[in-house]
C-alpha positions in Angstrom: 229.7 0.6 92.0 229.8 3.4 89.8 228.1 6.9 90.7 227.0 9.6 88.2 228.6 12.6 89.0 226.5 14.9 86.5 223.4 13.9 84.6 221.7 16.8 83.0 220.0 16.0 79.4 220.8 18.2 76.6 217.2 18.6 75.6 214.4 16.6 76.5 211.3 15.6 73.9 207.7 14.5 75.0 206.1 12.3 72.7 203.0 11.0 74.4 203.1 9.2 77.4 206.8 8.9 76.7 209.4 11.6 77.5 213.2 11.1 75.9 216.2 12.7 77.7 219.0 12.7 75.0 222.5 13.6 76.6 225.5 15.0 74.7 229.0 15.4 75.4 229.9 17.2 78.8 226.4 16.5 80.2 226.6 13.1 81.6 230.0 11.5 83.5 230.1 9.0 85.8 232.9 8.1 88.3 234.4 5.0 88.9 237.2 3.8 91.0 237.5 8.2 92.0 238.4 8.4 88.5 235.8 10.6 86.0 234.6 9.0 82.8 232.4 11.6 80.3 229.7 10.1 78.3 230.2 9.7 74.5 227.6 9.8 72.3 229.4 7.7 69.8 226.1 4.8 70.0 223.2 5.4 72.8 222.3 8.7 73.4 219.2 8.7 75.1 216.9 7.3 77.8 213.1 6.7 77.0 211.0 6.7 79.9 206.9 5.9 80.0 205.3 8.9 82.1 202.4 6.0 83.0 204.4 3.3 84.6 208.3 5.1 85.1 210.0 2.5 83.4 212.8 2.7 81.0 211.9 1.5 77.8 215.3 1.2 76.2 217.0 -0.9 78.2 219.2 -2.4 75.8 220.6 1.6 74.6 224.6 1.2 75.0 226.3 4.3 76.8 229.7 4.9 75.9 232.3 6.7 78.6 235.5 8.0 77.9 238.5 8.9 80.0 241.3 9.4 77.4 241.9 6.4 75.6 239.9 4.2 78.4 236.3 3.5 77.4 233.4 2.1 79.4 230.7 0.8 77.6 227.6 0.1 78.9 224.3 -1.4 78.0 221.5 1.2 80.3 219.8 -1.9 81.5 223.2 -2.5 83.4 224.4 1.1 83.8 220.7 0.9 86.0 221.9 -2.0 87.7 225.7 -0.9 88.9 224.8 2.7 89.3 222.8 5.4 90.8 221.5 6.7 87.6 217.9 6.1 89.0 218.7 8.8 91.6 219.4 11.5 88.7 216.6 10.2 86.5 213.8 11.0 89.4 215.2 14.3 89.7 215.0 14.9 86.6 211.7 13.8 86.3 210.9 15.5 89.3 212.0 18.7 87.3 209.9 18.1 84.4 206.9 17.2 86.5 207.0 20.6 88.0 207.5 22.9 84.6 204.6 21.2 83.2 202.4 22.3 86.6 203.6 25.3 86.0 202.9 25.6 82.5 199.5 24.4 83.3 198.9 26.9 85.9 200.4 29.7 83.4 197.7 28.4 80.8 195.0 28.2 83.1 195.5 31.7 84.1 195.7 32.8 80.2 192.3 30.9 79.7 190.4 32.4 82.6 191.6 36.2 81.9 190.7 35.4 78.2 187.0 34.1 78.8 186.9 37.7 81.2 188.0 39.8 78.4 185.5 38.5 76.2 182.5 38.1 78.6 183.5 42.1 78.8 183.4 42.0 75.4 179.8 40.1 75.3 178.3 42.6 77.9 179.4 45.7 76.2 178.2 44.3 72.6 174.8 43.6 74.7 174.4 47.3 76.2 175.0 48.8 72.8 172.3 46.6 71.3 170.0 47.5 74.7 170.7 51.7 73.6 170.1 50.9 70.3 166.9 49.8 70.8 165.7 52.1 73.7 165.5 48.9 76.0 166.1 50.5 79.3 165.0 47.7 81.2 167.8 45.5 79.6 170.3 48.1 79.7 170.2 48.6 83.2 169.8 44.4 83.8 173.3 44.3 81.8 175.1 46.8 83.3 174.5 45.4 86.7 175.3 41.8 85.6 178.9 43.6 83.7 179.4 45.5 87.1 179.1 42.4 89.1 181.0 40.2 86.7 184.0 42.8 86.9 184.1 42.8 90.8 183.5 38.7 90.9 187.1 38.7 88.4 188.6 41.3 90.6 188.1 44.6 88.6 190.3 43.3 85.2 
């Protein structure tokens, strides 16, 4: 059995409901028989995963690994078989999963303090309008609503 000792793609690319992890030199080895092979990309260099079902969808990609003039080449449908590559690619995952939460909750954040700024915005436009035309009624209605809208968003 061979064990990946590192896995860690140079740069990963979403495309859809598919995410590619392409691996360069230094970033992948595997060991086998205590001895360290590093991956080449001299033919395969990536693994294509579908975020819907987590299945590889290039099975037949060939991985080259080199340990001086010794090669290993494998096809990733076997390298999946005779390895614990499916360890590293949940981890992986795992990582990517949790930057694009965050990412979401970064954006969600943005959104909300955005739609503030210009309800703000809205209310003050509003007052000016309520002075302009002497409309104490609805200048004092406004100011109340901004008032509570500013303590509802915590003060902003």
């Amino acid at each position: 059995m061979l064990h990946v000792k590192l896995m860690k793609p140079f740069y990963t690319k979403k495309e859809g409901h598919l995410v590619k992890f392409v691996f360069a030199y230094q970033y992948f080895s595997i060991m086998k028989d205590d001895e360290l092979f590093h991956f080449i990309p001299v033919e395969g260099k990536e693994i294509i995963v579908n975020l819907n079902t987590f299945q590889v969808e290039n099975l037949s990609e060939v991985f080259v690994f080199q340990k001086g003039n010794r090669f290993i080449r494998l096809p990733l449908y076997q390298l999946l078989l005779v390895s614990d590559i499916h360890k590293h690619l949940q981890a992986i995952l795992q990582e990517e999963r949790e930057e694009v939460i965050e990412v979401n909750d970064q954006t969600r954040k943005e959104a909300t303090d955005a739609i503030h700024f210009l309800e703000q915005a809205n209310y003050s436009r509003m007052i000016d309008e309520a002075l302009s035309s002497g409309d104490r009624a609805m200048f004092d209605a406004l100011l109340a609503q901004q008032r509570e809208s500013e303590q509802l968003h915590g003060g902003l």
